[in-house]
C-alpha positions in Angstrom: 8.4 45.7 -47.7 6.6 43.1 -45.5 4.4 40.2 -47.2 3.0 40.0 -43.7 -0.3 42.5 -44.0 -3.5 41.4 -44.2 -7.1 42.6 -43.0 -8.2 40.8 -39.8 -4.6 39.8 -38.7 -2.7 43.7 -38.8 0.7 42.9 -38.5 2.6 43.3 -35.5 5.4 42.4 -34.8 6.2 39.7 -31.7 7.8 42.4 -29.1 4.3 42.9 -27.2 4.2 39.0 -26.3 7.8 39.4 -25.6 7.2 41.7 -22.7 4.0 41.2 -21.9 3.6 36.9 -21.2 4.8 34.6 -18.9 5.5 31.9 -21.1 5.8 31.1 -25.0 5.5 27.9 -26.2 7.2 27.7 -29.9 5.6 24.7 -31.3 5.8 23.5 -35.3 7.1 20.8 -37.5 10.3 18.9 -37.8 13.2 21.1 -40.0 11.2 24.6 -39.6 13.9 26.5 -37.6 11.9 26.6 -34.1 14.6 25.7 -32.0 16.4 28.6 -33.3 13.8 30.9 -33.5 13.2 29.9 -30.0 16.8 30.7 -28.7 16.3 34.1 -30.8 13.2 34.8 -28.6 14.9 34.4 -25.6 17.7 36.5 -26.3 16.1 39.2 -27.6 13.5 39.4 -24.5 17.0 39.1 -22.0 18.8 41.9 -24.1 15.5 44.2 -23.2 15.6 43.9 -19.8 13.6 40.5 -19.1 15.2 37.8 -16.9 14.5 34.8 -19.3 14.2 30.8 -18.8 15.1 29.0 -22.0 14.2 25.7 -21.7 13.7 22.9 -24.2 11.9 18.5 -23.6 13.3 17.6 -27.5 15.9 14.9 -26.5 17.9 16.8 -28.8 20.8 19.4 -28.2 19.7 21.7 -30.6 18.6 24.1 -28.5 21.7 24.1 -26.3 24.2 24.6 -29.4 22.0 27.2 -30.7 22.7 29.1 -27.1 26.8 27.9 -27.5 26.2 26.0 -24.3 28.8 23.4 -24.7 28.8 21.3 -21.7 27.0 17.6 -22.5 25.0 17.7 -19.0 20.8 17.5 -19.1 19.7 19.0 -15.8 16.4 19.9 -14.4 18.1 22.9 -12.7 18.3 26.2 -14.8 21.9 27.2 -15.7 23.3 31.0 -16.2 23.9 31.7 -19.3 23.6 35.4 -19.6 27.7 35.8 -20.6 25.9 35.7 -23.8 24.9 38.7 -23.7 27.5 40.6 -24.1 27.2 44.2 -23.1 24.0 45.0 -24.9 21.4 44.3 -22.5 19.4 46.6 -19.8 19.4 46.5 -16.6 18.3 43.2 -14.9 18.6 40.8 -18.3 19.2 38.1 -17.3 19.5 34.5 -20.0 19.1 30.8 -18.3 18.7 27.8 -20.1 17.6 24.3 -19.1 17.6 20.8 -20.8 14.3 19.2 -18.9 15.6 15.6 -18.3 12.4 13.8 -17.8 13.2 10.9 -15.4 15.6 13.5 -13.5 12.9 15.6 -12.6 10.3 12.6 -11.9 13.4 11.8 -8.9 13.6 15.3 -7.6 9.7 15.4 -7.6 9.6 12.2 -5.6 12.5 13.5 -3.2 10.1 16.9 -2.8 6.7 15.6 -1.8 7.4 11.7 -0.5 6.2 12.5 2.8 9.9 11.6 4.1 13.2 10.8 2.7 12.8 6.8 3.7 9.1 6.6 1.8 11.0 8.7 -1.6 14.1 5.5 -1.7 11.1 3.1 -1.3 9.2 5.0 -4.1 12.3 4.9 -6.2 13.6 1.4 -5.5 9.6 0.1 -6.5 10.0 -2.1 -9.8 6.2 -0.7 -11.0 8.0 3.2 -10.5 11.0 2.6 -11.9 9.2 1.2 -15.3 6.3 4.0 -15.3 8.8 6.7 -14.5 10.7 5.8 -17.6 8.4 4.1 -19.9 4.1 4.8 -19.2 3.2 6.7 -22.0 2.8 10.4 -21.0 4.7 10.5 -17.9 8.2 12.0 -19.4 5.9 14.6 -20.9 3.8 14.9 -17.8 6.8 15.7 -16.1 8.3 18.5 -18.1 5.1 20.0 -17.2 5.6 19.7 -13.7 8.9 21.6 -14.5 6.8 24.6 -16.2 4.7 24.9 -13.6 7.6 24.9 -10.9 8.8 27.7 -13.3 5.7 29.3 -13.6 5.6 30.2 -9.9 9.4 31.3 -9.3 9.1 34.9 -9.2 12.7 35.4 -9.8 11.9 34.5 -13.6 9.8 36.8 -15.9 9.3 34.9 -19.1 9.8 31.5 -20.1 10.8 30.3 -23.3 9.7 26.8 -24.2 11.0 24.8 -27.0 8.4 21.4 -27.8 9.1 18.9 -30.0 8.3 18.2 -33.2 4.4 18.1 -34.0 4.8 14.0 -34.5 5.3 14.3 -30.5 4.2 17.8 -29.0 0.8 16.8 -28.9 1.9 14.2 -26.4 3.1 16.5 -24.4 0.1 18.8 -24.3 -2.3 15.8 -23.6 -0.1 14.3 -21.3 -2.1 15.4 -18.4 -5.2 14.0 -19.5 -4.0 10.4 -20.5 -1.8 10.4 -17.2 -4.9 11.2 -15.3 -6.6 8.1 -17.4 -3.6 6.1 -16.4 -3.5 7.0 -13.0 -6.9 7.5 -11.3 -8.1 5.3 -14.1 -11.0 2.9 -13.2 -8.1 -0.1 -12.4 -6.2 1.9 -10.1 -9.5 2.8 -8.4 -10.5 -0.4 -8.4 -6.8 -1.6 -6.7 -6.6 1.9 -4.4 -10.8 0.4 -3.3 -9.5 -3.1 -2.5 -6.2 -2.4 -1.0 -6.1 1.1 -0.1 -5.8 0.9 3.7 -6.4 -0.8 6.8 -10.0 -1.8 7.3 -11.0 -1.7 3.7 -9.3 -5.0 2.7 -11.6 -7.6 1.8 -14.6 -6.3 2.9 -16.5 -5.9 -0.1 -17.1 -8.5 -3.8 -14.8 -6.8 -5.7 -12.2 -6.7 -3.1 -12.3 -10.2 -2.5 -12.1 -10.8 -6.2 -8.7 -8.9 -7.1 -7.6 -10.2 -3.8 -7.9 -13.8 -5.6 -6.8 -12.3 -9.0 -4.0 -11.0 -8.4 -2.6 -13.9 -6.0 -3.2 -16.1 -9.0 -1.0 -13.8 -11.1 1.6 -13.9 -8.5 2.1 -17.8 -8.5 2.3 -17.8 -12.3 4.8 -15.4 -12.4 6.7 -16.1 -9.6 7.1 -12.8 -8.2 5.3 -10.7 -5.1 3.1 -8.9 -7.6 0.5 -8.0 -5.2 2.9 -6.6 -2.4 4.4 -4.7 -5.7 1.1 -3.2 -6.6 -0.1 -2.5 -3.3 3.1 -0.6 -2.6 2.7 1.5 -6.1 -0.9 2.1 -5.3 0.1 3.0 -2.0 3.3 5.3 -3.6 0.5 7.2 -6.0 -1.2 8.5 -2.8 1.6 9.1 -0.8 3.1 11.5 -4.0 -0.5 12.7 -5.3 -2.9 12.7 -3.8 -6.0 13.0 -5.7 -4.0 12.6 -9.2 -6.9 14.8 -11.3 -6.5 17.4 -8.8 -2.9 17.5 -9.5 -3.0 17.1 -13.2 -6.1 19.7 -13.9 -3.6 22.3 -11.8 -0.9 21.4 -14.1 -2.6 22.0 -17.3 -4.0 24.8 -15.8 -0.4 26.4 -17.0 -0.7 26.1 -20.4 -4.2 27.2 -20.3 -3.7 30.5 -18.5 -4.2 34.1 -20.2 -0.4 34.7 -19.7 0.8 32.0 -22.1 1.3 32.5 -25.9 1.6 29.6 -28.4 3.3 30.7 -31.2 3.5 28.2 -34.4 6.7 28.2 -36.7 6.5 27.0 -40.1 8.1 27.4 -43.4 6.0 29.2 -46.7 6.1 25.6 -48.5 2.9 23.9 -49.1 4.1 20.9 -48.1 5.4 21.8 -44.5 2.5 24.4 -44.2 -0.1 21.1 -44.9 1.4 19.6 -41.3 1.4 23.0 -39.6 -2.3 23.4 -40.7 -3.4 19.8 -39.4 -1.3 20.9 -36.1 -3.5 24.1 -35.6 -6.6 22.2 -36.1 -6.0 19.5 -33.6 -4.6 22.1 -30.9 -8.0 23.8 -31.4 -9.5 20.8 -30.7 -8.1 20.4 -27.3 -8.5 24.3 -26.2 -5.5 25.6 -27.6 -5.4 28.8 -29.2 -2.6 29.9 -31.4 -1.5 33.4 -30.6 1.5 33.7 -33.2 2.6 32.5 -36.5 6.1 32.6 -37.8 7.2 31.8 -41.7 10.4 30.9 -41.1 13.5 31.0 -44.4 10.8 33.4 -46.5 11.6 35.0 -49.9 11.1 38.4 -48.4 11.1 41.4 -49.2 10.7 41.5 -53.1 14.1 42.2 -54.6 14.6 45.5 -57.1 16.5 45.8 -60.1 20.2 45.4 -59.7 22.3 48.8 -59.5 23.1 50.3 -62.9 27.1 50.8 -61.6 27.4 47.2 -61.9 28.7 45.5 -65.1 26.1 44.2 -67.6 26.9 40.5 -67.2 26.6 40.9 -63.9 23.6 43.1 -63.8 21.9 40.5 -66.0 23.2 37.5 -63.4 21.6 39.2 -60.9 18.2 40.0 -62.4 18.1 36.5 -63.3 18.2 35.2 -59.5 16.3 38.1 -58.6 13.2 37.3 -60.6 13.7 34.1 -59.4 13.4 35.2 -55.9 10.6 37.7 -56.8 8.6 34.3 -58.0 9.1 33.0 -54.5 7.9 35.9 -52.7 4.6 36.4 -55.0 3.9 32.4 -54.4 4.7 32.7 -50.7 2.9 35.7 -49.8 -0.3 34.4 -51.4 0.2 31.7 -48.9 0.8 33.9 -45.9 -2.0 36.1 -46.6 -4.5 33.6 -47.0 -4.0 32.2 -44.2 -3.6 35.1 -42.2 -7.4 36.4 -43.6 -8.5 32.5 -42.4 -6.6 32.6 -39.4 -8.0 36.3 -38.1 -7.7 35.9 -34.5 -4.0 35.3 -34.5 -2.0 38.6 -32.2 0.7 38.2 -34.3 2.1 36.8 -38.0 5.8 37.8 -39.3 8.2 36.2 -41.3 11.8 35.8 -41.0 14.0 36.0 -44.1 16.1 33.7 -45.5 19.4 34.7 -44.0 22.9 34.6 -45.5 25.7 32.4 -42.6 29.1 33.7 -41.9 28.2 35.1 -38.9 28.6 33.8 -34.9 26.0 32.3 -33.5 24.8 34.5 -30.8 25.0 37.5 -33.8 22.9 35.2 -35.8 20.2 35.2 -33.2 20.2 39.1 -33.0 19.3 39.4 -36.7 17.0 36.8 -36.6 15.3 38.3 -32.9 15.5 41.6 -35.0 13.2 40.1 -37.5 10.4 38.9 -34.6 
């Protein structure tokens, strides 16, 4: 007996994303299980035949010991996982998981489009990279997104499974296009790229003249080559990105496309549904629609009375816990299908029980993916 049905959000069950998008994006709060309901996804769609990507940007290895992958390396490469699998998968699954390590990838990306391998060490050895590439706000996220959309158009991979952080963080990591495109082709790097962009161009106009003086000034006080610095960052940005909002748009593009689901995992608690609703609203606010919601731990289904072979104190034991279970479940499904009936263009809403441990990891997964 499901909790889950509700007028203008049927239930269905998550299968039909499973198969049919490129990438799903579990997002939710701190504590709600979505790194392991994540991991479940991407088994489940590998066991049916998919060759899966299961990637995660939380700093975290929660991800990688929910996959038993043991090893203590962060690489931007994928790695084979699919001995998890066991026997019971169909033909052509296929399981890879990858730990996005930001500044790793921002390296590799250099090395790829530097124009050659002498302008990607200068790149790399600049002080202004080296302190963007690890600490402008946006840019670690920025690059995971890179990542994706490197993923996005390796045909070898069917889905991709991507595990955000926390809300307190994943909507960094959606807007980090935007504010790196604010950082980056912002009115002061215009302003630098118009006075010191090329030959020809220096000095020839007020404003040139003025940063010119500016930045000489700021040079003496600190003691350091601070113009040659910027002019060789400014220079660095062009030789990597060209026209950086061209770049970024494309890169968001991904997360915008009609082949991406977002699916939001939260618990039936008030409290932790309160964040996950504030979460939905400001995703809408930037374009993002919400194609699935999960209740993760649920008090689902309602428990029966307890079987008349056992003995009466133990009959009466469990009655007790089961009414108090039953309580649960009426609280939580009035939760779940409110906000189903509010929340009617959602694809999907399911719940996964609370389960009972004891069993391996992977086997955990299964029941959980059974569940989805």
């Amino acid at each position: 007996m499901s909790p889950m049905s509700t007028r203008r959000a049927p239930w269905r069950d998550m299968g039909p994303l499973l198969m049919e998008k490129r990438i799903i994006v579990c997002v939710g709060a701190g504590g709600v299980g979505k790194t392991t309901l994540a991991a479940a996804m991407a088994l489940r769609a590998a066991r049916a035949g998919k060759r899966v990507a299961c990637l995660t940007i939380d700093p975290a290895r929660r991800l990688a010991d929910s996959l038993g992958v043991t090893d203590e390396g962060r690489d931007a490469r994928l790695r084979d996982i699919s001995e998890v699998l066991g026997q019971d998968v169909r033909e052509g699954g296929f399981l890879s998981f990858g730990m996005l390590d930001p500044v790793e990838t921002f390296n590799r990306f250099v090395h790829e489009r530097a124009s050659d391998s002498r302008r990607a060490e200068q790149i790399l050895e600049n002080k202004l990279y080296r302190y963007v590439s690890g600490s402008l706000s946006g840019m670690q996220e920025y690059m995971a997104l890179e990542k994706l959309s490197e993923l996005a158009s390796d045909e070898s991979i069917d889905l991709i499974v991507l595990d955000t952080p926390p809300t307190a963080n994943a909507m960094d990591f959606f807007t980090a296009p935007r504010r790196m495109m604010e950082a980056l082709d912002g009115p002061m790097v215009r302003m630098m790229r118009r006075a010191y962009g090329g030959p020809g161009r220096i000095g020839f106009d007020i404003i040139g003249r003025w940063a010119r003086i500016v930045f000489r000034a700021v040079s003496r006080i600190t003691g350091a080559d601070l113009l040659g610095e910027i002019m060789e960052f400014v220079d660095a940005l062009s030789d990597l990105f060209g026209s950086f909002s061209d770049r970024a748009m494309t890169v968001e593009k991904v997360l915008r496309g009609d082949d991406v689901a977002f699916c939001l995992i939260t618990t039936p608690d008030r409290a932790t549904f309160r964040e996950t609703r504030e979460f939905y609203r400001k995703l809408g606010e930037i374009g993002i629609a919400v194609n699935s919601l999960i209740f993760n731990r649920a008090h689902w289904p309602e428990a029966g009375e307890p079987p008349e072979a056992l003995p009466k104190e133990t009959r009466e034991i469990v009655r007790a816990l089961n009414s108090r279970w039953n309580e649960a479940f009426k609280r939580e499904k009035k939760l779940v299908d409110r906000v189903s009936e509010a929340w009617g263009a959602l694809d999907t809403v399911s719940a996964v029980p609370i389960l009972p441990g004891g069993a391996g990891r992977i086997e955990s997964l299964d029941r959980i993916g059974s569940y989805l």
